[in-house]
C-alpha positions in Angstrom: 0.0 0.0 0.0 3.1 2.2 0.9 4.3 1.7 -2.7 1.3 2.1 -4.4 0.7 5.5 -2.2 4.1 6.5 -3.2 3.7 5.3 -7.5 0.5 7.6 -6.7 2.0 11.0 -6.0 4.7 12.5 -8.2 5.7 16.2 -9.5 4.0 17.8 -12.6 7.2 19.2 -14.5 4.9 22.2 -15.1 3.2 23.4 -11.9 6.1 22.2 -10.2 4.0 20.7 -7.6 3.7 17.2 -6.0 0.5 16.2 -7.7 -1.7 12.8 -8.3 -2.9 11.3 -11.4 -6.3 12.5 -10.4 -5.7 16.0 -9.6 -3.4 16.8 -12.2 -2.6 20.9 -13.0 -4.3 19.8 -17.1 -5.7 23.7 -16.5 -2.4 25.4 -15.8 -0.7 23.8 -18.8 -3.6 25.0 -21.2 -2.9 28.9 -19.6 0.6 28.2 -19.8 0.0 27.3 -24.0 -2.8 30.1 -24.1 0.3 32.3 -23.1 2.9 31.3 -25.1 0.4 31.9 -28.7 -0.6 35.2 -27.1 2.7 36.5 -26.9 3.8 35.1 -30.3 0.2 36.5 -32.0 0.6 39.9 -30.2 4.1 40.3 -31.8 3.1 39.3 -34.9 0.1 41.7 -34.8 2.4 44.5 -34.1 5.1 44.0 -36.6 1.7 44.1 -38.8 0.4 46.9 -37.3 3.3 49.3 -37.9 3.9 48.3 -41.5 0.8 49.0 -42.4 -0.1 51.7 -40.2 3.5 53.8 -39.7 4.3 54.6 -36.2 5.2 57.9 -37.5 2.8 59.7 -39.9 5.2 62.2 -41.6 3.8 65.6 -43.0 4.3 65.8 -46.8 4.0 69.3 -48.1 2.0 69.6 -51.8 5.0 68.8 -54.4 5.4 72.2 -56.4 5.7 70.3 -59.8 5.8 71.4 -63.4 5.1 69.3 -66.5 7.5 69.1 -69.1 6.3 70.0 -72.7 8.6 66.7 -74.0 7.6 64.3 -71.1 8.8 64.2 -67.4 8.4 66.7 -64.2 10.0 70.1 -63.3 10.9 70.4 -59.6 12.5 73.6 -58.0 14.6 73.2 -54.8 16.1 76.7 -52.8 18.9 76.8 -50.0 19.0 80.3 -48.4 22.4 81.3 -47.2 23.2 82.0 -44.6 20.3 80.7 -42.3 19.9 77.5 -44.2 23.2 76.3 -43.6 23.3 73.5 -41.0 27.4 72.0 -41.3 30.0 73.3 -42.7 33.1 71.0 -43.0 36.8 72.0 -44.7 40.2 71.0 -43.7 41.8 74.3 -42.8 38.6 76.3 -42.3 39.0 79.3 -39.7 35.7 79.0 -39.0 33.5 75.9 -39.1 30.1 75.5 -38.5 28.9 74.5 -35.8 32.0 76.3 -33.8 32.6 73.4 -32.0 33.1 70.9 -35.4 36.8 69.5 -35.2 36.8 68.7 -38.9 39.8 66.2 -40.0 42.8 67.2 -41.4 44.2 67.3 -45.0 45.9 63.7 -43.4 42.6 62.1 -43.4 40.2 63.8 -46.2 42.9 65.8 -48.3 40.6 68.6 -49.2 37.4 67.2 -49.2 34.0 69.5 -48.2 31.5 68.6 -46.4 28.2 71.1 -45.9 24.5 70.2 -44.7 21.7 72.4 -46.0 17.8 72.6 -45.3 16.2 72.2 -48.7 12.8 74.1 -49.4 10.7 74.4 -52.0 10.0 77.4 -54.4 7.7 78.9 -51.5 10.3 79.0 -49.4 9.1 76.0 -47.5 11.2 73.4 -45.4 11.0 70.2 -47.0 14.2 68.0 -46.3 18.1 68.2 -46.0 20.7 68.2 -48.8 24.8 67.3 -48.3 26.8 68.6 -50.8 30.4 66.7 -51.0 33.2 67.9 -53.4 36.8 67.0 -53.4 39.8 67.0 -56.2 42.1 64.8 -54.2 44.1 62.6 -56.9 43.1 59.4 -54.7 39.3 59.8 -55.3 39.1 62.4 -58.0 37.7 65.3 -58.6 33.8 64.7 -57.7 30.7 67.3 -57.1 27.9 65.4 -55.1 24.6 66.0 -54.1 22.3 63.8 -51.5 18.9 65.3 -51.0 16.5 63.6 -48.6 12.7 64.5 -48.2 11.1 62.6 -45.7 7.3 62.0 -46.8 9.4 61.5 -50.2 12.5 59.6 -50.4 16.4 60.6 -51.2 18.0 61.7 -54.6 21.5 61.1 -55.6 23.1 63.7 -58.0 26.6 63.4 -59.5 27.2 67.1 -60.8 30.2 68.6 -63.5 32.8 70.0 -62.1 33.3 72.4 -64.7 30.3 75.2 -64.4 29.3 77.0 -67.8 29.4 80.3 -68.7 26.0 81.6 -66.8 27.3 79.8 -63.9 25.0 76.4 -64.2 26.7 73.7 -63.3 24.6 70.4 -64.6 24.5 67.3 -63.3 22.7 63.6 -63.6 20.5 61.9 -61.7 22.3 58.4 -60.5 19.5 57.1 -58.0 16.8 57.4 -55.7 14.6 55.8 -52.8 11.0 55.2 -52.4 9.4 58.1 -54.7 12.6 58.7 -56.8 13.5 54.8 -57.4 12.6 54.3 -60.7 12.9 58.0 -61.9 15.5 59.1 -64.7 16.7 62.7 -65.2 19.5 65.5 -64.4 19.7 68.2 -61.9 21.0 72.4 -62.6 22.7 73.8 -59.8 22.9 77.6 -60.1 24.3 80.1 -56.9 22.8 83.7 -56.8 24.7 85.8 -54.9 22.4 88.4 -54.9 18.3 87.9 -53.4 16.4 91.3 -53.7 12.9 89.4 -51.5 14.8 88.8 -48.5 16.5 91.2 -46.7 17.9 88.4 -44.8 19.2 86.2 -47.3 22.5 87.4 -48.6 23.0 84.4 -51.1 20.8 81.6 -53.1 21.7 78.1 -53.9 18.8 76.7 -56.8 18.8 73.1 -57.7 16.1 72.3 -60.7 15.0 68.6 -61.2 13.7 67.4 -64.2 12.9 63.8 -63.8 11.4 61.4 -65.7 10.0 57.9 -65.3 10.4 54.4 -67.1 9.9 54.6 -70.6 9.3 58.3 -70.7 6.3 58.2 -68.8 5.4 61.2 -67.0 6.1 61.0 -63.3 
């Protein structure tokens, strides 16, 4: 009787508690499932929920867009100067923006130039940031580089001529793009005004024109 009491009584491996066949813990194992698919269907309903509903709704101004008489779209992006200018890095600068930017020497970067810019649109709205990288350094070349990035949008990449023309347009191609831009073709003009008669507090204007266009000519 002993060793039938004791064959009896043993320890459920999940309630860890001396149990009998007859009073097993059957209801704490089906919580104990009941949890484990919550916790995997919650997470799976989340990574749902935020790709379909963005944790993050960002504000997209109306795109200020003209249509090209031979196909494509017009786009017209500004960068007041000063105000607009966020960074400012050259090797040798006497003064760098921010003040406190320690940008590397001639050792590390030769002469390349670094600067950060808001971008706005032609009424004078902020829509994104634009970096503009140029360097003649005989290890990488002489290069003129644009990245601009809108937000609601995506991010253009423009490889521009060294060389400006005459009238001080310096033209460039459209290499890629994210999101909105991805399957778009096209160049970009960059012009500097030093001179802005509407603003009193603009001493100087960078203008950078996109005409784009999408697959096969289609108008975008």
């Amino acid at each position: 009787m002993m060793r039938q009491a004791a064959n009896l009584t043993k320890l459920d491996p999940v309630c860890g508690q001396i149990i009998r066949p007859q009073r097993s813990c059957h209801r704490v194992k089906r919580l104990f499932k009941t949890l484990l698919f919550g916790i995997i269907f919650g997470a799976l309903g989340a990574g749902a929920l935020t790709w379909y509903v963005p944790v993050v709704d960002l504000h997209r101004e109306k795109s200020l867009i003209s249509v090209q008489t031979n196909g494509g779209n017009v786009e017209t992006f500004q960068i007041n100067l000063p105000r607009d200018r966020i960074l400012v890095g050259l090797a040798g600068a006497d003064a760098s923006i921010p003040a406190e930017l320690e940008w590397p020497g001639e050792e590390y970067l030769g002469n390349m130039q670094a600067e950060l810019f808001k971008i706005r649109d032609r009424n004078n709205t902020v829509i994104g940031v634009g970096s503009r990288l140029a360097s003649s350094t005989e290890e990488t070349g002489a290069f003129i580089e644009w990245a601009l990035h809108f937000p609601a949008r995506g991010t253009m990449y423009v490889d521009m001529e060294i060389t400006p023309s005459a009238d001080g347009v310096r033209n460039g191609i459209f290499r890629a793009g994210t999101r909105e831009f991805a399957l778009l073709t096209g160049s970009v003009r960059e012009q500097f005004f030093s001179e802005v008669e509407e603003d009193q507090e603009v001493d100087a204007r960078i203008q950078l024109e996109a005409a784009l266009v999408g697959p096969l000519g289609d108008e975008e």
